[in-house]
MIDREN-863455 format. One record per atom (N, C-alpha, C): chain; z, x, y. Coordinates in steps of 0.1 Angstrom, whole numbers, plus 5000, padded with zeros to 4 digits. Layout:
N
R;ch;pz;px;py
R;A;Z;X;Y .
...
***
This chain:
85
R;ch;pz;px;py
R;A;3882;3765;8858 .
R;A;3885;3774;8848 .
R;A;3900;3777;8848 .
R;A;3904;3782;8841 .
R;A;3920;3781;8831 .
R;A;3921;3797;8843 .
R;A;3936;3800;8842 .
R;A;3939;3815;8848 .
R;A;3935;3825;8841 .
R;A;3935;3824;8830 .
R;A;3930;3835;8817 .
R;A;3918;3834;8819 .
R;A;3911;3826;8816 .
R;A;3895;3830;8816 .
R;A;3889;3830;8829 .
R;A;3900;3830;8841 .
R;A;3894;3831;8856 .
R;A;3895;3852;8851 .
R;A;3902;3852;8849 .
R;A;3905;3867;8843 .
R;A;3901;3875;8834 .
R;A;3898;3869;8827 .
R;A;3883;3872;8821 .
R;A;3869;3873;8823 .
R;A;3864;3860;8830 .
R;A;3853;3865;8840 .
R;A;3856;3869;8846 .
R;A;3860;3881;8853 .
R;A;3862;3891;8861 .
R;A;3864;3901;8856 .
R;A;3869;3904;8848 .
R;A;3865;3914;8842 .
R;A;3851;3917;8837 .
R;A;3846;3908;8832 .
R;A;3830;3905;8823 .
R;A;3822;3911;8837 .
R;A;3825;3902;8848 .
R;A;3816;3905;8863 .
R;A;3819;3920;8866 .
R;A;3832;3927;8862 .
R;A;3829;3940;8864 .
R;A;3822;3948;8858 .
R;A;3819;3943;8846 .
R;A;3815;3955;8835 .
R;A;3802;3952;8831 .
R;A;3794;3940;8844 .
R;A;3780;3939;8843 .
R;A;3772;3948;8848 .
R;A;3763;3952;8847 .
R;A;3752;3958;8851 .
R;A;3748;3955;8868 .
R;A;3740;3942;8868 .
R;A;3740;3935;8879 .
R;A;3748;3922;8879 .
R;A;3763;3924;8886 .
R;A;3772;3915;8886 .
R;A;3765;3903;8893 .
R;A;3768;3893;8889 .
R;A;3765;3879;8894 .
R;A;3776;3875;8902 .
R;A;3772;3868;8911 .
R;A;3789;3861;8921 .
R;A;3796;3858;8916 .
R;A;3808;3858;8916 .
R;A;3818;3852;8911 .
R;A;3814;3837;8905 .
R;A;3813;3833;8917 .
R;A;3810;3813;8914 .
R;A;3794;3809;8904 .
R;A;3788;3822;8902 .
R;A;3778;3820;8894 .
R;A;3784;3820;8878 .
R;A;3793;3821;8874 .
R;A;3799;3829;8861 .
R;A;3802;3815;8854 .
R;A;3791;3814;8844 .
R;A;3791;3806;8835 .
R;A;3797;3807;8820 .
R;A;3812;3801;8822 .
R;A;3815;3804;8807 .
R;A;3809;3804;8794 .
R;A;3802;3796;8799 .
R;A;3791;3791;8780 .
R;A;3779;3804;8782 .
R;A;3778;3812;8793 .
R;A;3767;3820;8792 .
R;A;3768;3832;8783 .
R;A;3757;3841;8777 .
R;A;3761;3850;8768 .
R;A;3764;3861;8779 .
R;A;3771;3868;8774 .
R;A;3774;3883;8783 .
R;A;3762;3888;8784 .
R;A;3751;3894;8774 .
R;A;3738;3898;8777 .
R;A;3732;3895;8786 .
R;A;3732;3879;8790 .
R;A;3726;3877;8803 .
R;A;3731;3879;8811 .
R;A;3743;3878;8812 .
R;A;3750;3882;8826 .
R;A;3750;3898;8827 .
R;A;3748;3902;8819 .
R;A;3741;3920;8823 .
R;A;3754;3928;8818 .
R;A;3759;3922;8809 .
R;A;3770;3933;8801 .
R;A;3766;3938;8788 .
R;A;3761;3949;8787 .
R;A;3755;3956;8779 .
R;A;3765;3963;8767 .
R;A;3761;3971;8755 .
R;A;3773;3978;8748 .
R;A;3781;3983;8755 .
R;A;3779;3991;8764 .
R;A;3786;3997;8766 .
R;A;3798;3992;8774 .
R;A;3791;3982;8786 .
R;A;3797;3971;8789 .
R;A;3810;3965;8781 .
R;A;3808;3964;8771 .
R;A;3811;3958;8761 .
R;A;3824;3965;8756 .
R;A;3826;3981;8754 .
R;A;3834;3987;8753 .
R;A;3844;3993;8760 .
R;A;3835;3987;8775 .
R;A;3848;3988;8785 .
R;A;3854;3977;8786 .
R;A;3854;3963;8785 .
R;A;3862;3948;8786 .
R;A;3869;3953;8776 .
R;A;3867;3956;8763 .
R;A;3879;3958;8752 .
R;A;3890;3966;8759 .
R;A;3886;3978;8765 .
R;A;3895;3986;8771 .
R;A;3904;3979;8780 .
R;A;3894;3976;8793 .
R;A;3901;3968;8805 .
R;A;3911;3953;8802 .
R;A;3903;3948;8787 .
R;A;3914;3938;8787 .
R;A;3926;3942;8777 .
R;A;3923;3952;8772 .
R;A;3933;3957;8762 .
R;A;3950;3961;8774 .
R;A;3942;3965;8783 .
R;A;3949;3975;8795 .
R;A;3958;3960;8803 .
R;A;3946;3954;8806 .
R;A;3952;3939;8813 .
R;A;3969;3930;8814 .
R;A;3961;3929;8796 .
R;A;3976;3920;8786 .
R;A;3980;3927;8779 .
R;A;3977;3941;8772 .
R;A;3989;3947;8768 .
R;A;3989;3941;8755 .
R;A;3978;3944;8749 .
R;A;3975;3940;8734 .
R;A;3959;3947;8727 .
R;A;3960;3947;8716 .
R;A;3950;3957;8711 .
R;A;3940;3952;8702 .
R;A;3927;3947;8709 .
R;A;3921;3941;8696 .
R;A;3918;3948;8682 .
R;A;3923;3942;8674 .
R;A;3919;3945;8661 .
R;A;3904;3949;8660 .
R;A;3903;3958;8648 .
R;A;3885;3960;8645 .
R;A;3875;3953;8643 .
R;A;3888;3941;8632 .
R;A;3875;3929;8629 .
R;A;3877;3914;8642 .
R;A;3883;3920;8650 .
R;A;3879;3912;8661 .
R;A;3871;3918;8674 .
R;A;3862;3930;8676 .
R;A;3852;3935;8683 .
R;A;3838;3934;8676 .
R;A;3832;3915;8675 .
R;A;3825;3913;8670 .
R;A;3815;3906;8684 .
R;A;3801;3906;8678 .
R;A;3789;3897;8688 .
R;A;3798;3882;8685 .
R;A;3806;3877;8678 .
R;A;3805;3860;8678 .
R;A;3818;3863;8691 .
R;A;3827;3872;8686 .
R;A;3837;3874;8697 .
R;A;3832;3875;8714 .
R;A;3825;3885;8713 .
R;A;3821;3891;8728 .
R;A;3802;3883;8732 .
R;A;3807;3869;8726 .
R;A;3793;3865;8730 .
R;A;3795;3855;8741 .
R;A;3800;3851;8750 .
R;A;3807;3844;8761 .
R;A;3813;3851;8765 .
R;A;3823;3841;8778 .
R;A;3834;3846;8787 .
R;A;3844;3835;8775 .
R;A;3838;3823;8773 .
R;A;3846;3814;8767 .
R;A;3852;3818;8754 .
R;A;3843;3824;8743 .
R;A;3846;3828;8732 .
R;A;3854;3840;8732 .
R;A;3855;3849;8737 .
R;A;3862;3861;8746 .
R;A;3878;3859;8751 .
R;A;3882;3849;8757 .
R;A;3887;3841;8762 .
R;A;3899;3836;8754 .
R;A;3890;3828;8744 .
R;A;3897;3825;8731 .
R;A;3904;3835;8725 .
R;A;3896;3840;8720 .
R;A;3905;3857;8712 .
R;A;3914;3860;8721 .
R;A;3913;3862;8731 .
R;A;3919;3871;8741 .
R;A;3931;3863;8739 .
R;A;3934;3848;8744 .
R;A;3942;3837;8743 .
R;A;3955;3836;8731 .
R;A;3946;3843;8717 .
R;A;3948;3844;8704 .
R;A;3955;3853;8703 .
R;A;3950;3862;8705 .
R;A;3956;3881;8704 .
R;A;3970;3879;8708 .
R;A;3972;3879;8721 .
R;A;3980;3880;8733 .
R;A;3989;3862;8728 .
R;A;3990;3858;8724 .
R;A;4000;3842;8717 .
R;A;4004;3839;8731 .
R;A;4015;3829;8728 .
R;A;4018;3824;8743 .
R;A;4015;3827;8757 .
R;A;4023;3839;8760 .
R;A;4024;3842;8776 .
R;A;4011;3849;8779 .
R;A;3996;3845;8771 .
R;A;3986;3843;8781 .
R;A;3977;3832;8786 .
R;A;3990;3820;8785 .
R;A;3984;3811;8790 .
R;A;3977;3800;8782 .
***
């Protein structure tokens, strides 16, 4: 995995429910299974908001957005332009 979405699944692993290992963290997996719930959900916006230092927009706190570490990843990638890698 890339540094950004090593950074991203970690965050995701924090804000699961029942965190999976590190080395279990399947990019292509949906967050729901990895046990990140709404609420879940509303803390990664925070935590990565906090991270890089960028603010996701409203119509980017969507299920197609926050439905992987990968797709997550992307935006995040997006949001934040160059210097995240």
């Amino acid at each position: 995995m890339d540094p950004l979405m090593v950074s991203v699944a970690e965050a995701v692993r924090r804000r699961a429910e029942a965190p999976p290992p590190a080395t279990a963290l399947d990019p292509d997996a949906e967050l729901s299974a990895l046990g990140v719930s709404s609420l879940g959900v509303a803390g990664l916006v925070v935590d990565l908001e906090e991270t890089f230092t960028f603010r996701f927009p409203d119509d980017a706190v969507t299920p197609e957005v926050f439905r992987t570490i990968r797709t997550l990843t992307d935006t995040v990638r997006t949001l934040c332009g160059p210097q995240a890698g």
